[in-house]
C-alpha positions in Angstrom: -132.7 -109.0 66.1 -133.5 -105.1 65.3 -129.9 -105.2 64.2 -129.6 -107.8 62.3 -132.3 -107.5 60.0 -131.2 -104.1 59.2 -127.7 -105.4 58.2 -129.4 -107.9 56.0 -130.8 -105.4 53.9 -128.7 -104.1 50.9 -131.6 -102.0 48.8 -133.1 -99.4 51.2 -136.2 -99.0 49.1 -139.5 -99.8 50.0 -139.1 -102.9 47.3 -135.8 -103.8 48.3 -136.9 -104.0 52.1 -140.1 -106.1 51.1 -137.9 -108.4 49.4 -135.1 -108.8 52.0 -137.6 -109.7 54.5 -139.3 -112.2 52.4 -136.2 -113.7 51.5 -135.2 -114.3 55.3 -138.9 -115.3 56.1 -138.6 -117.8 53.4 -135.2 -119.3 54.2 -136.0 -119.5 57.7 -134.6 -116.9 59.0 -137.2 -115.2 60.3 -139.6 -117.9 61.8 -143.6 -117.6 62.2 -144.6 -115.4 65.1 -141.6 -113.8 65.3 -142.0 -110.3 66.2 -140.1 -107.5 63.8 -139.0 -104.5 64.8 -140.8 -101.4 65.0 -141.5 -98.8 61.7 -139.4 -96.0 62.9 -136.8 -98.8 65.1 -136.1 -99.9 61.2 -135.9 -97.2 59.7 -133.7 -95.6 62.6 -131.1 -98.6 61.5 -131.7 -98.2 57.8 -131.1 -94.6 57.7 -134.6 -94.4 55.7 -137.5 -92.4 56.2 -141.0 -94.4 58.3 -143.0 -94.2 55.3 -140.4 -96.5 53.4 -140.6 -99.0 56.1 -144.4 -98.9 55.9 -144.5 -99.1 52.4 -142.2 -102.1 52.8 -144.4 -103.4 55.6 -147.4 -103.0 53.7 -146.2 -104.6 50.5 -145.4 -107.4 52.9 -149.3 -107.3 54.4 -150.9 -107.5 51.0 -148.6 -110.9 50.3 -150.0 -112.2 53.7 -146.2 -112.9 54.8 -146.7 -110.7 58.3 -149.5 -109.4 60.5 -150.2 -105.9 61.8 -151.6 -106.5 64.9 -151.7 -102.9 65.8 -150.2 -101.9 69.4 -149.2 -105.6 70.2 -146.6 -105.5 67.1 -146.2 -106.8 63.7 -145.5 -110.6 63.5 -144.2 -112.6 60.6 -146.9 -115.2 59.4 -145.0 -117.0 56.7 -143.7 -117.2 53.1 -145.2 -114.7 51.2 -147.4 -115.9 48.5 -149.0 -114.3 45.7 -151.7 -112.4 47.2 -155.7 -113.3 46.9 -157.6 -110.8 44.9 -159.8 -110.4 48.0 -162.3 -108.0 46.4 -163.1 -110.0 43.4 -163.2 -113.4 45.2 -166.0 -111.8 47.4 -168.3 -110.4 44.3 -167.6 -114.0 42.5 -167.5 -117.3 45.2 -171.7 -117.5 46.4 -173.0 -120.3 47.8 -173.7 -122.2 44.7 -176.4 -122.4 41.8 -178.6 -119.7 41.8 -182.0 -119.8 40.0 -181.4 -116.4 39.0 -177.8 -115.2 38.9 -177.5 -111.7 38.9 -174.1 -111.4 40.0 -171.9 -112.2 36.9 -171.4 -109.0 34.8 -171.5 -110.9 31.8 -173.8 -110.6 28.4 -176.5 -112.6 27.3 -175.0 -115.8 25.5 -178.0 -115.7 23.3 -177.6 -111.9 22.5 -174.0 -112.5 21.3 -173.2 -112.4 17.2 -172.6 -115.8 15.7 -169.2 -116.7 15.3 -169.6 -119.7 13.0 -169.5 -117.9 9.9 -166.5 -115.8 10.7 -164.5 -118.7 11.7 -165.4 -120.8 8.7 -164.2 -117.7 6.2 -160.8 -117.3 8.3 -160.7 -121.2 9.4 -157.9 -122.2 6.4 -155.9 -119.1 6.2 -152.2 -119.0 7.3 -152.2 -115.5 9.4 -148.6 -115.9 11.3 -145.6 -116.1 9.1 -143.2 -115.2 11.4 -142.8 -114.5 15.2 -141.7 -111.4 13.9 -145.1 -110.4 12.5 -146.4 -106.9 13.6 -148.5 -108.1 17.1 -151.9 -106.9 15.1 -153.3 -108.3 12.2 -152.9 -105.3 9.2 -156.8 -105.7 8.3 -157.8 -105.2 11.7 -155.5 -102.5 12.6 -157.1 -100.6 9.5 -160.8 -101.2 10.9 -159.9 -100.4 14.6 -158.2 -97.1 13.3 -161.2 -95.9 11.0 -163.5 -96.3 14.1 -161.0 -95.2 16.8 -162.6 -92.2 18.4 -158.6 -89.9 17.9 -156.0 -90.7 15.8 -154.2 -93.3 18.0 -150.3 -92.7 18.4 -149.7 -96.4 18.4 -152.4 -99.4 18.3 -151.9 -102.8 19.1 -153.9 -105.9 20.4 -154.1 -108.0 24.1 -156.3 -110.4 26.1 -158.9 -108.9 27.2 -159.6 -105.6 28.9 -158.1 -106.6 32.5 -155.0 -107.6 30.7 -154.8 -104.1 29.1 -154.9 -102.5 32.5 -152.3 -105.2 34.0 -149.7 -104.3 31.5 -150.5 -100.6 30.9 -150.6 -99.9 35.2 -147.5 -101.8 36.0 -146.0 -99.9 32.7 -146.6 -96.3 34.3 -146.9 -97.5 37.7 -144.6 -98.2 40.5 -144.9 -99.0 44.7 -146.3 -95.9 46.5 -147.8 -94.2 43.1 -150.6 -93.1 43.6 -153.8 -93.8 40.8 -156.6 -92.0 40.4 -160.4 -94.2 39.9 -163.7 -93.7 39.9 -165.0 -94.3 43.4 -167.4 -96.8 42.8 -165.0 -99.8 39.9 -164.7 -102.8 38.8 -162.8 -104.7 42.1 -159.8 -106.6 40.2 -158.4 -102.8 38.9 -158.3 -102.4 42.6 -157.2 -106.1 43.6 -154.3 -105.6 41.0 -153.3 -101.8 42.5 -153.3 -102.6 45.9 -151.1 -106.0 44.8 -148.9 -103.6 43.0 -148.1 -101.2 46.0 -150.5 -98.0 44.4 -152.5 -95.6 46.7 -155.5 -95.5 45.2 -157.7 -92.1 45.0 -161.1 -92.4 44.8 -163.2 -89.7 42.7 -166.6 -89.2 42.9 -169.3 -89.7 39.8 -172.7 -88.2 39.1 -175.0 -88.6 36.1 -172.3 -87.0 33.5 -169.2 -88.5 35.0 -166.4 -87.8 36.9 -167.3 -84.6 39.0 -165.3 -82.1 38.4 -164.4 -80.8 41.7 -163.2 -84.5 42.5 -160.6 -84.8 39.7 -159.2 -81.0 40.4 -159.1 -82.1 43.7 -157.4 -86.0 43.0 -155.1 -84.2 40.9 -153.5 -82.4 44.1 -151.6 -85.5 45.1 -150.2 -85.9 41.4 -151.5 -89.2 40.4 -149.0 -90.8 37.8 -152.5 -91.9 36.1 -156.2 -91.6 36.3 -158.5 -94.9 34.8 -161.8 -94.4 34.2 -164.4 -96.2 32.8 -166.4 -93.1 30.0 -169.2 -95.8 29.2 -171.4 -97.9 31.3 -169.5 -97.7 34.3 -169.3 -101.0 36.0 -171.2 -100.9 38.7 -173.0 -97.4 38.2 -173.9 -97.8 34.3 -173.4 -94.2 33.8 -171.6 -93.1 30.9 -169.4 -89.6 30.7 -170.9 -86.7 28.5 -169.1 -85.1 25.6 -169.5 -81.2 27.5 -168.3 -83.4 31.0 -165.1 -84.9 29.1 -164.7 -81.2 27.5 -164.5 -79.8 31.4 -162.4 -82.9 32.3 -159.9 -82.4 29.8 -159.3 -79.0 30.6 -158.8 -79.9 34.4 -156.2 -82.5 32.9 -154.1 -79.7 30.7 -152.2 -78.5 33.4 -151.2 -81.9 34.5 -148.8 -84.9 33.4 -151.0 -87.6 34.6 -152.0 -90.4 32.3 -155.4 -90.9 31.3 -156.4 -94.3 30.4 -159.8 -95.3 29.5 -161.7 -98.6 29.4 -164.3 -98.8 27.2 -165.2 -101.9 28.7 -169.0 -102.5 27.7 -168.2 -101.5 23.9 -170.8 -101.4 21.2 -173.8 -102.4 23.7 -173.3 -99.4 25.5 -176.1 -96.8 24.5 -174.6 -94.0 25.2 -171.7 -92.6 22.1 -168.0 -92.8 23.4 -167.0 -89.1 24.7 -163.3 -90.0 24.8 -160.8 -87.8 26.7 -158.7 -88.6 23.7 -160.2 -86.5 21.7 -158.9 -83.5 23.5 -155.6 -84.8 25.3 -154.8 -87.7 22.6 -150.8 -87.5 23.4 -151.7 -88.1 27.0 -154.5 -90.7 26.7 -155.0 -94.8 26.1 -158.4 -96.1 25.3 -158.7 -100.0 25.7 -161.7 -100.7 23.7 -163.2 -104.6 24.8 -165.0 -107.3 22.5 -165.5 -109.5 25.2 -169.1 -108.1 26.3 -170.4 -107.2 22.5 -168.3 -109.8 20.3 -167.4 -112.6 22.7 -166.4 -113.4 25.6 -164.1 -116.1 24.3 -162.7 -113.7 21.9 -160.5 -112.7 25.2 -159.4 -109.5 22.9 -159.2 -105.9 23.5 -157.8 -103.2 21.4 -155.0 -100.7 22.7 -154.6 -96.9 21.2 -153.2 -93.7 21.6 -150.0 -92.5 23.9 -147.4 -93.9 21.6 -144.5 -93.7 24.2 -146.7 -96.0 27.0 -147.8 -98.4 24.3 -144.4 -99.0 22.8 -142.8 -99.9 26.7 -146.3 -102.2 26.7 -145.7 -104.1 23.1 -141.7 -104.5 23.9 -142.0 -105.5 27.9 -144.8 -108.0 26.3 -142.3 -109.9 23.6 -140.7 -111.0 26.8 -143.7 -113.0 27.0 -146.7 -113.9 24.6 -145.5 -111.5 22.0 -148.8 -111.0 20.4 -152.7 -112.2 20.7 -153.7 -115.2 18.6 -153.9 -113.8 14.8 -156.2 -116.4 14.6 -158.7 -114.7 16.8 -158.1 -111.6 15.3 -158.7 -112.5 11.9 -162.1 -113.3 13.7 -162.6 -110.4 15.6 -162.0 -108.3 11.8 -165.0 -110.4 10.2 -167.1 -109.5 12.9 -166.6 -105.7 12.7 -167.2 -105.4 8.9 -170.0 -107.7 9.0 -173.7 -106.5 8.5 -174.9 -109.5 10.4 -172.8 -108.6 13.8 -173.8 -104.7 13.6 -177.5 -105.8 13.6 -177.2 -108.7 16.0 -175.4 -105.8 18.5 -177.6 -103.4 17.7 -180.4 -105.9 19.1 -178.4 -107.0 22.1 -177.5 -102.9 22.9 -181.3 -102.3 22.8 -182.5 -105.5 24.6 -180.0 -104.7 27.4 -181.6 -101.1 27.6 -185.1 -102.1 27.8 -183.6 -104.9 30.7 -182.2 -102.1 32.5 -184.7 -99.2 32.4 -187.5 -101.6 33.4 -185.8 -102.8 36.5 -184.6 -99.0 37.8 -188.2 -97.6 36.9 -189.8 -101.1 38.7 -187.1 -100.3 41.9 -187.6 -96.7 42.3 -191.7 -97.4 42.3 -190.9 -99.4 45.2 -188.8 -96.7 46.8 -185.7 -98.1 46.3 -182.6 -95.7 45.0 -181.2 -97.3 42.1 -178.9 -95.9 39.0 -177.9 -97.6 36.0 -178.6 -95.9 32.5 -176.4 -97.6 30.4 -174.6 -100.8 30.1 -175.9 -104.1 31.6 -175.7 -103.4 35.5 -177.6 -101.8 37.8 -176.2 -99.9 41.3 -179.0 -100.7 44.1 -179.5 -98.9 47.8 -180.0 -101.0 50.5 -180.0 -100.6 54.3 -177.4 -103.7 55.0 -175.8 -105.5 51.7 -175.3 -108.7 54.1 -179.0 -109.0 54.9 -179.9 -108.2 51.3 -177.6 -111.0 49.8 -178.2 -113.7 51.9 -181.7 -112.8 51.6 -181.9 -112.7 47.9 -179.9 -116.0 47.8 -182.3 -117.8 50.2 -184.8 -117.1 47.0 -182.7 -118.2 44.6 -181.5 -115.2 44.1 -177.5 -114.3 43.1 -176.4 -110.8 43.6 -172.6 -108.8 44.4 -171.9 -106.8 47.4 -171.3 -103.3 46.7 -168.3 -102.7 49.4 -165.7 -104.6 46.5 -166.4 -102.3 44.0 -165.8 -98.8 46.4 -162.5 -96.9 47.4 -163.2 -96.0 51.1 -166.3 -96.2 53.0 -169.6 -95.2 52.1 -172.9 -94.1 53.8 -175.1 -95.9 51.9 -174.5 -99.7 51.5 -175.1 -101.3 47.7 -175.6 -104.5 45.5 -174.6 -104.5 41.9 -177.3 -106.3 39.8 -176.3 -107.9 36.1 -179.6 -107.0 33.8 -178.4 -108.8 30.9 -180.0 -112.0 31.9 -183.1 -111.1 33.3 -186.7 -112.0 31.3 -190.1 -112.1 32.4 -191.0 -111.5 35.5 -189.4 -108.2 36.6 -191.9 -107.0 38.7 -192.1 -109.8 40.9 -188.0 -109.7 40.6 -188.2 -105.6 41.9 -190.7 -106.8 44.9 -188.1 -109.4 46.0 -185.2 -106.7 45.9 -187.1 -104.0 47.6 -188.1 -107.0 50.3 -184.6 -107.5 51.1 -183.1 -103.7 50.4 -185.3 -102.7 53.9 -185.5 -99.4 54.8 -182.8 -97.6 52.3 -182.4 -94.0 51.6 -184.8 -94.0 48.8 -184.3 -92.1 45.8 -180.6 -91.1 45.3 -179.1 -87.6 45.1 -177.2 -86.2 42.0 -173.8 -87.5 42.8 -174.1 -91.1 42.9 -170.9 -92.3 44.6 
């Protein structure tokens, strides 16, 4: 069968190998519980090195079309289909209505702007012309530029911050790259790079940021890009210093890896926005997001810097949407100028802090190590996250696992709390938490993942 295979396959790249095999699992070919070949028997036949059969194999993993079932061989399952963002399903699917949900990462609907006015002003104006209008509205290009923390190569508008990083990764990005995150991240950037075929690098984080050691060290293996999060990092809510993003930058000057920022928490961050920009702007994106500050309907996020990677984004994409509603944007402009929104954000950034601080200072009291001194969410020690979820939801109580949001294992396990929706009551809140953390490491050290 060894043979057969191997004269079925016409591209000898990791890709082309994944795709073969699919194509003959899906035909019928190759038939459920079928065993394949061997790594190195393949890539004997193909004339190819073991790690392009693995990469192949893995590819073919991730899709759930075979199974790696160690010793005993790799069997074919089925038709690949498009994989299951297994890390975000497991911070998102509980076991239903929650009297207090602390899981969602998203604002406070009531400490959003309001939207009426803005729509009503924009509500009977004609903003598309053409399909071949410029993707971003002129008037809000001009605002986002004025605020834009460097002078942005090239600017233009998507859906949301995850959309950003879909179409700026798979831009730069290709099977067996390797990326370069913060240890402790948001779980779809790692659902989508492990769907894509990256190696992922983990670097570490402590109060200022991205260590310094780590990155030097990440940047060994030559990622093609490193994404960070410089504000209110999701799920550590610690936000990079400007003298941290100095040392960064200058790690990052002898290199030709991409930086590409997501300023994800936006205006209701505390903290001010040290950009790597600022000191590498040919070699860095920011995607700046409306969603947590503005709207989460807004679905918008702006896009600046690194002309040449923008420009592949903006021309791949008129394959496809073209552009972001105009409409939206037209919106989104209002909001930005508006004296209304500025105060209504600067209420929600300082609501969010006071929601924040009091839950870490009520948490360590107790003994438990907690971080979280910016944004809405808050990183918690506890002895077994399993226990400590099922236990918190027994009270009513919704919180994420901390294991989605790492690359690799850690000592320590976690739950990521949301802050924006707590009230009253914190105290009694803190006592639950600590009930269920059990006996954690207590206070944290300096670097915090």
């Amino acid at each position: 069968m060894s043979t057969a295979l191997a004269d079925s396959i016409a591209d000898r790249s990791a890709r082309g190998i994944a795709a073969a095999v699919s194509r003959l699992i899906t035909e019928g070919s190759l038939r459920p519980g079928e065993r394949l070949p061997t790594v190195r028997i393949l890539a004997r036949q193909l004339g190819v090195s073991p790690t392009t059969v693995s990469e192949a194999w893995q590819v073919l993993g991730d899709a759930g079309a075979i199974d790696a079932r160690g010793r005993l061989g790799t069997f074919v399952v089925g038709p690949a289909g498009q994989p299951t963002p297994r890390r975000y399903r497991s911070i998102s699917e509980g076991p239903g209505h929650y009297a207090l949900d602390l899981s969602t990462g998203t604002p406070d609907p009531a400490l959003l702007p309001d939207l009426a006015p803005a729509l009503a002003r924009i509500s009977r104006r004609s903003l598309t012309t053409s399909y071949l209008d410029d993707p971003v509205l002129p008037e809000l290009a001009g605002v986002l530029r004025e605020h834009w923390p460097f002078p942005p190569e090239a600017l233009t508008v998507v859906d949301g911050a995850m959309d950003a990083l879909d179409r700026l990764i798979t831009t730069v990005a290709r099977l067996g790259d390797r990326v370069a995150v913060e240890r402790a991240t948001f779980p779809p950037l790692l659902d989508l790079l492990e769907q894509i075929g990256i190696e992922v690098i983990g670097v570490e984080v402590d109060d200022d940021g991205i260590t310094v050691e780590s990155l030097a060290a990440a940047l060994a293996h030559r990622p093609v890009a490193l994404v960070t999060q410089p504000r209110a990092l999701n799920p550590l809510g610690v936000s990079t210093s400007a003298a941290r993003a100095a040392q960064l930058a200058q790690v990052l000057r002898d290199h030709t890896t991409l930086v590409i920022e997501d300023d994800h928490a936006g205006d209701i961050a505390s903290a001010p926005l040290a950009s790597l920009g600022a000191h590498l702007p040919d070699r860095t994106v920011l995607i700046r997001s409306f969603s947590k500050s503005h709207g989460p309907d807004l679905r918008l996020a702006a896009v600046g810097g690194a002309g040449d990677v923008i420009g592949k984004m903006v021309r791949r994409r008129t394959l496809g949407p073209g552009w972001s509603s105009r409409l939206l944007q037209a919106v989104l402009a209002e909001l930005l100028v508006g004296d209304a929104t500025t105060e209504a954000i600067g209420r929600a950034r300082a609501a969010y802090a006071e929601r924040r601080s009091t839950l870490v200072a009520e948490l360590r009291s107790r003994g438990v190590g907690a971080s979280g001194s910016d944004g809405i969410n808050v990183w918690v020690d506890v002895a077994d996250e399993r226990t400590a979820q099922v236990t918190l939801a027994a009270r009513g109580i919704g919180v994420a696992p901390g294991a989605p949001f790492l690359v690799g294992p850690s000592e320590t396990d976690h739950l990521r709390l949301t802050v924006s929706m707590l009230g009253s009551g914190v105290a009694a809140l803190a006592d639950e938490i600590a009930g269920a953390a059990g006996a954690n490491s207590g206070r944290r050290s300096r670097r915090i993942a």
